[in-house]
C-alpha positions as CSV (number, residue, x, y, z in Angstrom):
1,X,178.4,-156.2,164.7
2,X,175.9,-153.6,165.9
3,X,178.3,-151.1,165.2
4,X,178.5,-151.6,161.9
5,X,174.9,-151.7,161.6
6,X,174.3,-148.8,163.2
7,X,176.9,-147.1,160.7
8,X,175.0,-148.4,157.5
9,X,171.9,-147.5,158.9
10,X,173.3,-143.6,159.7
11,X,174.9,-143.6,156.4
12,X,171.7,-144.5,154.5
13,X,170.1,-141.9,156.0
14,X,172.7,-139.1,155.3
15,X,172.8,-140.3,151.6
16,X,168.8,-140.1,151.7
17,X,168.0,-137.0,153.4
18,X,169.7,-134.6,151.1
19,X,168.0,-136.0,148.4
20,X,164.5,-136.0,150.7
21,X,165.4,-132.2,151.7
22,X,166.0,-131.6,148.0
23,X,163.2,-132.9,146.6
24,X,160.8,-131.2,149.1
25,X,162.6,-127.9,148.6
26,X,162.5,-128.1,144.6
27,X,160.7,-125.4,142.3
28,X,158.8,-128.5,140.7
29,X,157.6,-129.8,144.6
30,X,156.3,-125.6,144.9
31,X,154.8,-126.5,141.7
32,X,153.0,-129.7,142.3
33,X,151.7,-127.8,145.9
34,X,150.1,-124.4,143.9
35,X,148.9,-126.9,141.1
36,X,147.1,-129.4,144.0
37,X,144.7,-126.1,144.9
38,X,143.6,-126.0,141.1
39,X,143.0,-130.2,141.2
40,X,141.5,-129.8,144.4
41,X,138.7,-127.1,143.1
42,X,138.2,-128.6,139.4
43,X,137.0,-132.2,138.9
44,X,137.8,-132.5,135.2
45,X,141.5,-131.6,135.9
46,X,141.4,-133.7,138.7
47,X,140.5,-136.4,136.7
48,X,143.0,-136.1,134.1
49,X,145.7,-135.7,136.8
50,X,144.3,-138.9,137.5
51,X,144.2,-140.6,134.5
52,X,147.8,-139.6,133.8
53,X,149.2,-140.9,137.1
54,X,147.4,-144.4,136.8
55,X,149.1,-144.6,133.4
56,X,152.7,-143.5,135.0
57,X,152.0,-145.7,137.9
58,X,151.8,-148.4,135.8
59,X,154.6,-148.2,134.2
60,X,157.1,-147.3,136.8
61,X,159.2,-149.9,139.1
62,X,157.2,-150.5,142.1
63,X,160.0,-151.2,144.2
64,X,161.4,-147.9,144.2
65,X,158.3,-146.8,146.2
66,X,158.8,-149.6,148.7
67,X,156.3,-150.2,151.6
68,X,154.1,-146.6,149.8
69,X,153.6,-148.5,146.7
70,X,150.0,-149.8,148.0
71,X,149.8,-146.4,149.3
72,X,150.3,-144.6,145.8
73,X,147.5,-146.9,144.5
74,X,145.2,-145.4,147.5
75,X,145.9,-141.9,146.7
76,X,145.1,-143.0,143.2
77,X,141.4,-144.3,143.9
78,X,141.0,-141.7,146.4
79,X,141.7,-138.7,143.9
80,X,139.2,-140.8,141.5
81,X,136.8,-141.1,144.3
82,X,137.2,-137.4,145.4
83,X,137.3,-135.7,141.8
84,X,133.7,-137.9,141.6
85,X,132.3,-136.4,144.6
86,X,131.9,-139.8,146.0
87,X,134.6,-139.6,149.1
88,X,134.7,-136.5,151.1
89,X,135.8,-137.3,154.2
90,X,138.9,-135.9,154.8
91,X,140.6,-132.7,155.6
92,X,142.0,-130.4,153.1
93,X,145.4,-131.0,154.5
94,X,145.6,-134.7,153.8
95,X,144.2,-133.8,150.4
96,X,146.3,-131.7,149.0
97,X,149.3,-133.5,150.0
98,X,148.1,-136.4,148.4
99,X,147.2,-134.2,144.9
100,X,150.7,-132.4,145.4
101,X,152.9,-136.2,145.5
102,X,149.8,-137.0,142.1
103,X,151.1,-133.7,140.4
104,X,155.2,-134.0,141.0
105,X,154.8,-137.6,140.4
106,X,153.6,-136.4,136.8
107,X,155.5,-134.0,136.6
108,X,158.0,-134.7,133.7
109,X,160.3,-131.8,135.1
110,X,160.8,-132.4,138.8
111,X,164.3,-132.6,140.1
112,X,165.5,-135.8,138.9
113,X,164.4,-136.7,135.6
114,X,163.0,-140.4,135.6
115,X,164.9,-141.7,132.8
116,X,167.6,-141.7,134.8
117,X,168.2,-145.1,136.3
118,X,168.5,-146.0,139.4
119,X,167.8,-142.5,140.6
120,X,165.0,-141.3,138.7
121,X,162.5,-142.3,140.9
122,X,163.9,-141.7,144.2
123,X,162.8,-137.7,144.5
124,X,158.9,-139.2,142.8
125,X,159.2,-141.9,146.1
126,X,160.4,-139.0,148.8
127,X,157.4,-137.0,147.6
128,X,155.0,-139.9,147.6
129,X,156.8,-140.8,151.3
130,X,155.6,-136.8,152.4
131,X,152.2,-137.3,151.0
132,X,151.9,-141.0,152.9
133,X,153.3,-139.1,156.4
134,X,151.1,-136.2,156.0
135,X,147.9,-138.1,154.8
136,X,148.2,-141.8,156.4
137,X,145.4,-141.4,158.8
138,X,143.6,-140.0,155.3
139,X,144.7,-142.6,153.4
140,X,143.9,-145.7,156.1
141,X,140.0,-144.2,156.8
142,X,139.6,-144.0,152.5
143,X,140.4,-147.7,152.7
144,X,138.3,-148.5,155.1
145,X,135.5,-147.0,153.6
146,X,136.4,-148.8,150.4
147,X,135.8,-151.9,152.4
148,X,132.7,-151.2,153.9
149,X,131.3,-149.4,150.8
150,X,132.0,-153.1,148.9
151,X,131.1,-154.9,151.2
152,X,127.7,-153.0,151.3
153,X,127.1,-153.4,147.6
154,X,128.0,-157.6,147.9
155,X,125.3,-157.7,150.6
156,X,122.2,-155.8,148.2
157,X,122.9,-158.2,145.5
């Protein structure tokens, strides 16, 4: 019995990492990294990048991002909170991996086209899944803060 587990689990993971090495070795993830500079330096773009990821995010199947899903919503707020000049505290790193997985998510020509089904999402998740392992420390802190900052604001009412 623990064989065969071990055998699904090793096979999951050889059909998943091509498609993991793929996706972070795609022209459209170079992209999404030289266009997270030009987010990262210009607020209004920034917020647009935004704006057009909330709306995608909507829309897409949340289960295809599994446990990242509250973790795309994070980078979401934290872009917003960034491209406002409200939340700064975090390294240049973390942020542009998280604009990079904002800007290939968007991206309507990344590696597998998201009309696709069943598959159309998986290169958006493996990107998202970079972002979260690169930025997760990032990502927890900007939460944190998000806590405390509302928390703050019930208390002066």
């Amino acid at each position: 019995m623990k064989r065969k587990k071990l055998a699904d689990v090793s096979q999951t993971t050889q059909r998943r990492t091509p498609v993991r090495k793929a996706a972070l070795r795609s022209d459209a993830f170079a992209r999404a990294e030289r266009n997270a500079k030009l987010f990262a330096n210009d607020p209004e773009r920034l917020g647009r990048l935004v704006e057009k990821a909330a709306e995608k995010a909507a829309s897409v199947p949340q289960d295809a991002f599994g446990e990242n899903w509250p973790y795309l919503q994070t980078m979401l707020r934290l872009a917003h909170a960034h491209g406002h000049g409200k939340y700064r505290e975090l390294s240049d790193e973390a942020l542009l991996a998280i604009l990079a997985a904002l800007s290939y998510f968007v991206d309507p020509f990344d590696l597998i086209p998201d009309e696709i089904p069943f598959l159309g999402y998986i290169d958006d998740a493996t990107v998202v899944d970079f972002a979260v392992a690169k930025a997760k420390r990032s990502l927890d802190d900007f939460m944190i803060w998000e806590t405390t900052k509302n928390a703050q604001g019930r208390d002066s009412r």
